[in-house]
N, C-alpha and C positions, 0 to 999 in steps of 0.2 A: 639508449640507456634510460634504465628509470630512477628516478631519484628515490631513497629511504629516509624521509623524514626524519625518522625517530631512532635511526640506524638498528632496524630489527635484526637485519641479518650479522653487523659485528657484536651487537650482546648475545644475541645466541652461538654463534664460532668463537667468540671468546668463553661463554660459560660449557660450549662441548671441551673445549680444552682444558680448561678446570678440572672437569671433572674426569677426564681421563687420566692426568698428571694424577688425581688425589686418588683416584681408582674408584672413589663412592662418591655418593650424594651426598654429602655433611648436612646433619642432625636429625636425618632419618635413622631407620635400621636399615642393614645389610640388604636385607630381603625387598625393602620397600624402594631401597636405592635400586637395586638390579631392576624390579621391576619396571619404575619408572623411568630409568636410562633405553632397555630395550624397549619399551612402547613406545617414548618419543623420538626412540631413533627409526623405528619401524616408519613412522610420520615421515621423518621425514624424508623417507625414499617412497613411500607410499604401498607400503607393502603389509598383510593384514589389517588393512581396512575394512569397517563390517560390511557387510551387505548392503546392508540402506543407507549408505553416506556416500560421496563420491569418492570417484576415484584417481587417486593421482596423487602425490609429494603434496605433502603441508607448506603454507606460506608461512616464512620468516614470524609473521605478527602471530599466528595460530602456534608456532611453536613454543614462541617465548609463553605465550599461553597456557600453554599443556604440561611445561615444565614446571613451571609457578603454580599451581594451581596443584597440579600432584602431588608437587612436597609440601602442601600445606597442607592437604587432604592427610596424606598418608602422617604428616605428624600432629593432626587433631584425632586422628583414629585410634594413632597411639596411644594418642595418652587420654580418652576418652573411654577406649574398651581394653587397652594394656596388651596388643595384639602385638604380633610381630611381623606381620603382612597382610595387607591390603585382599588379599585371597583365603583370608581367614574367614571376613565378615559372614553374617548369615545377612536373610532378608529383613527380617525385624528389626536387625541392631543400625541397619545402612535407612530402612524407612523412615526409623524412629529418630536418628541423630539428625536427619534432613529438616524434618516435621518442626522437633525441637529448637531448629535453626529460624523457618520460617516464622514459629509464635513469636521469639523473642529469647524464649527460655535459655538457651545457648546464643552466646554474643563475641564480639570481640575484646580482642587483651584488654581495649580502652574501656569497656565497657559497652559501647554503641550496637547496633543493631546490624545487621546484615542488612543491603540494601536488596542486592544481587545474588539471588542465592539459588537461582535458575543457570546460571552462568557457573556453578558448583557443579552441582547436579547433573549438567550438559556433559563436562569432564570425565564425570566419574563413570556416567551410563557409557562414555568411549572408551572408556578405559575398559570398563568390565567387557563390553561386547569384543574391543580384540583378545581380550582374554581366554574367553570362549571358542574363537578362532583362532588363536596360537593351539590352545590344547587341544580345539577339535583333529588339528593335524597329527597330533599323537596318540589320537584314538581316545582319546579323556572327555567325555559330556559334563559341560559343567553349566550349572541352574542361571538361567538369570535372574538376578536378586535383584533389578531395578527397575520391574514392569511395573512393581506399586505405587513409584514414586513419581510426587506431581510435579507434575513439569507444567505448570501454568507460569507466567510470566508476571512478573511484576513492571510495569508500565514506568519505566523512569520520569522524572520530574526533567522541564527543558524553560527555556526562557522564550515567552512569545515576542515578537515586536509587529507593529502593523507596519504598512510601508510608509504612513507618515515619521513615526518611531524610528526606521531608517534611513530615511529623508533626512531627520535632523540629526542623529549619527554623523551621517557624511557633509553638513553642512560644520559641525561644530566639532569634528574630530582632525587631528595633522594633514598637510594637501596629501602625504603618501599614503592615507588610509582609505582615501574616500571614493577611489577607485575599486582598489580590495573590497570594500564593505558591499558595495554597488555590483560588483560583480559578482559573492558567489551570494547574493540577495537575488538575483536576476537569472543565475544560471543554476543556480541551489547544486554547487557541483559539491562532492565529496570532499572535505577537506580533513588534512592537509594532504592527503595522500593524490587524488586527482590534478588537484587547486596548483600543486610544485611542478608538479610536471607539463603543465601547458607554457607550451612555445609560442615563440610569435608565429608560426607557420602553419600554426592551426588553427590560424582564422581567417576566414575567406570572406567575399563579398564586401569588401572594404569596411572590412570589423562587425560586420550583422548576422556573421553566422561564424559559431567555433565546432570544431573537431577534437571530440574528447575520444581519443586513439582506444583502440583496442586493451593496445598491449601497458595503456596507464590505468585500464578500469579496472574496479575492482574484481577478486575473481569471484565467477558466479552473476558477475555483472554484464555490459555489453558497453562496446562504443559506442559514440552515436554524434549526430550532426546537427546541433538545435539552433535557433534564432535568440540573438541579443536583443533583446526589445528597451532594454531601459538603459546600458553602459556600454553600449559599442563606441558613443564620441569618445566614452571617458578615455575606453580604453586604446582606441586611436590617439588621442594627444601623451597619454602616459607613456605607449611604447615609442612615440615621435622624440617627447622630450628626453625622455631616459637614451634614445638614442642606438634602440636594442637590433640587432641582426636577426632574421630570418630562424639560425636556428638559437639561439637564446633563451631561457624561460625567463618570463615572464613577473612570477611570483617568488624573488627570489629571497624568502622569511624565514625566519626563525621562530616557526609553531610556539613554542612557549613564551616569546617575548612578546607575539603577536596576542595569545589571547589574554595575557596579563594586563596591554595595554584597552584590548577592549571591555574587559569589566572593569576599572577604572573607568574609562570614558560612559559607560552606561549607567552608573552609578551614581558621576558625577551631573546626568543630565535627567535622569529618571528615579534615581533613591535607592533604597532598599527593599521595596514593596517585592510584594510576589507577584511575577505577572499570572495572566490566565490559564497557562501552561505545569503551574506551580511551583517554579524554580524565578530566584530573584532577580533582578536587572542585572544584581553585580556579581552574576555567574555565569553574566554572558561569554562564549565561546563559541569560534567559528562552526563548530557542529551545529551549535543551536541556529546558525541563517539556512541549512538545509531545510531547516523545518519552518521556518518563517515561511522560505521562498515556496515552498510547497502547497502553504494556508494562501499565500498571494495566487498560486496560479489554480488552486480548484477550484474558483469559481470561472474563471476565465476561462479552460479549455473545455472543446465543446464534447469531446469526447473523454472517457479512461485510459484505453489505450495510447493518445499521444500523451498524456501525462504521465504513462510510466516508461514510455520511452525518453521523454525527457529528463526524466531521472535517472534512469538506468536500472528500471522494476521490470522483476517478470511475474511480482504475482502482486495480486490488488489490494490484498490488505495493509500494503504497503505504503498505501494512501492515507488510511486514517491511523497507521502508525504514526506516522511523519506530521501530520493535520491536527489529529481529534476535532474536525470540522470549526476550526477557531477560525473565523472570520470572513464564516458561511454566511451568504443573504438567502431568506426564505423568499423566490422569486416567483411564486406562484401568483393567477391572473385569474383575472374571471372569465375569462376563456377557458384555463384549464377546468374549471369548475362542473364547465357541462359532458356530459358522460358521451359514453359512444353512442347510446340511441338517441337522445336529444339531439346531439351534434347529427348524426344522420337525416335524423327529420326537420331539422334545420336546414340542411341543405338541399335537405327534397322539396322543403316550399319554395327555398332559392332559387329552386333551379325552374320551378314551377312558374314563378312569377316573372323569372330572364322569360321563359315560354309566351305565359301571358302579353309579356311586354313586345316580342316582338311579332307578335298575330298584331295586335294594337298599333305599332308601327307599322305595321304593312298595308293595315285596314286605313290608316290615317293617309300614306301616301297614295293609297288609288283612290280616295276620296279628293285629294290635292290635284290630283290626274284628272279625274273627273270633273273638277272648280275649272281647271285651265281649259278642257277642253268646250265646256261650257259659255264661258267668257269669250272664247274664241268665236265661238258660234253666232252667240248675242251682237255681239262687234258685228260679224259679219252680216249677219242681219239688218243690223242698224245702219251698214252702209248699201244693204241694198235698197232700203225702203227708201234711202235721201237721194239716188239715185232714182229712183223711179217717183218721186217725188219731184225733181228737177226735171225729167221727160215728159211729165203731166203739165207741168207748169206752164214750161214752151211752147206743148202745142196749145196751151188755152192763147197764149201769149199771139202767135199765128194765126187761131181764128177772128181775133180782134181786128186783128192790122188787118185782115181783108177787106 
């Protein structure tokens, strides 16, 4: 079983209920209602999906998604161009209300600005493209109106911390946090969606390696088997003392009371400044330690690819999404300095003088050969002459005494 944090799938089967009891959409039109009831119910069997999106049934978080987001669309459309369906729009009226979104010029009821407005425009392009593919089955060719529009991204603001920053986090925040903070710091696992769902039995090697399951990753994402390098004790005395079974989860929190208490705690220990990142201390939220643990581990791993396995990335821009290289060291040497031919001809004198060197040792020890054989010689000489030195002697010694 996997846990739903934010209970996606009872707001969505409670809001399909709704609106089948009411029969529409309430404060859309008729038209806009129909429309958006059949596309997101299409979702979620998985059935007229475009061409270039995957294919399969929408998850629970993607639907409540696509509902919210439709009826908001189709009632700013309304009452923007006084239409009566979403399949009215031409190209210029859908480019131009976007654009207008983007400057400023169109805002929210509060007045405020649209942050996200790539995450509009993602909707609407799905929307329009099943559309094309509902009609195309009845023989109907319909334009698409949303090839003009810029789907460039707006980069969210996040909250940096270095890992001294969350060092003294878990030094100076409640004993039950400082495990939590230390682990998805260290495992930069997906929260809360991943984070709930680990059991005690998905860690092996006596707490220094976990199993983040298949079937808790996100989708589009992968399992995978990584190393605790900085909270495996923690997490062995936490599951000790709490006293937890085999199959038990682990993180058993309530998301919104959890991140309430950590911007509190980083506020009261770091202010209100903007970190590097451009989002405040006291907006901190477990999303933002994915991205912390990310900027911890890009300099440290030696390769890309185990850094997106450790994450659960199949594609690499995924790195300096999560990064923007905050708390990158410029590691270069004066080794790296020297080029391929230098380095080359550097090593072709190296290897020249190893050459040199051992002609020069070789020439040194037959010369040492030559010393000893020498000495030897001289020695032996010397003891023949004192010998025949001693047999001269004798026989003078002999002709005497006659």
């Amino acid at each position: 079983m996997k846990l739903d944090p934010y209970n996606h799938k009872e707001k969505y089967m409670k809001w399909k209920e709704e609106v089948k009891e009411a029969g529409c959409v309430e404060g859309i039109s008729k038209a806009n209602s129909d429309l958006t009831l059949r596309y997101v119910f299409d979702m979620e069997v998985g059935i007229n999906v475009s061409a270039k999106s995957v294919k399969g049934a929408r998850s629970y978080i993607r639907l409540n998604n696509l509902k919210q987001r439709m009826i908001f669309l189709s009632k700013r459309f309304e009452e923007y161009y006084s239409i009566e369906s979403l399949t009215d729009l031409t190209e210029i009226q859908v480019v131009t209300y976007f654009a207008k979104i983007r400057s400023g010029e169109i805002r929210k009821m509060d007045g405020g600005v649209y942050k996200s407005v790539i995450d509009f425009i993602q909707i609407f392009k799905s929307f329009w493209h099943w559309y094309m593919k509902v009609s195309k089955k009845q023989g109907i060719k319909i334009l698409d109106i949303t090839e003009e529009l810029d789907c460039s991204k707006e980069k969210p603001d996040w909250v940096y911390l270095n890992e001294a920053q969350v060092r003294k986090m878990c030094d100076k925040g409640k004993h039950k946090y400082k495990v939590f903070i230390m682990f998805l710091f260290d495992t930069g696992i997906r929260a809360p969606t991943e984070l709930m769902n680990i059991k005690v039995s998905d860690f092996y090697e006596d707490f220094k390696e976990l199993n983040i399951r298949t079937e808790v990753a996100k989708k589009g994402s992968f399992g995978r088997k990584i190393k605790l390098m900085l909270c495996s004790e923690l997490v062995k005395d936490f599951i000790k003392e709490k006293g937890l079974k085999n199959d038990d989860f682990v993180f058993q929190i309530c998301p919104t009371v959890v991140n309430r208490y950590l911007k509190r705690l980083a506020k009261r220990l770091f202010g209100e400044e903007k970190t590097l990142a451009g989002q405040k201390y006291s907006d901190l939220t477990m999303y933002d330690f994915r991205h912390c643990s990310c900027c911890y581990w890009l300099p440290r791993y030696k390769s890309e690819s185990a850094l997106k396995f450790r994450f659960g990335w199949k594609k690499s821009d995924k790195i300096h999404y999560y990064s923007e290289m905050l708390g990158m060291r410029d590691t270069i040497s004066e080794d790296d300095m020297l080029v391929d031919v230098t380095k080359t001809e550097l090593e072709n004198r190296l290897l020249k003088t190893e050459k040199d060197y051992e002609i020069l040792k070789e020439e040194l020890d037959a010369i040492r050969k030559q010393s000893e054989i020498m000495k030897r010689l001289v020695g032996e000489n010397f003891g023949n002459m004192g010998r025949l030195a001693n047999v001269i002697g004798n026989e003078k010694i002999f002709v005497v005494g006659e």
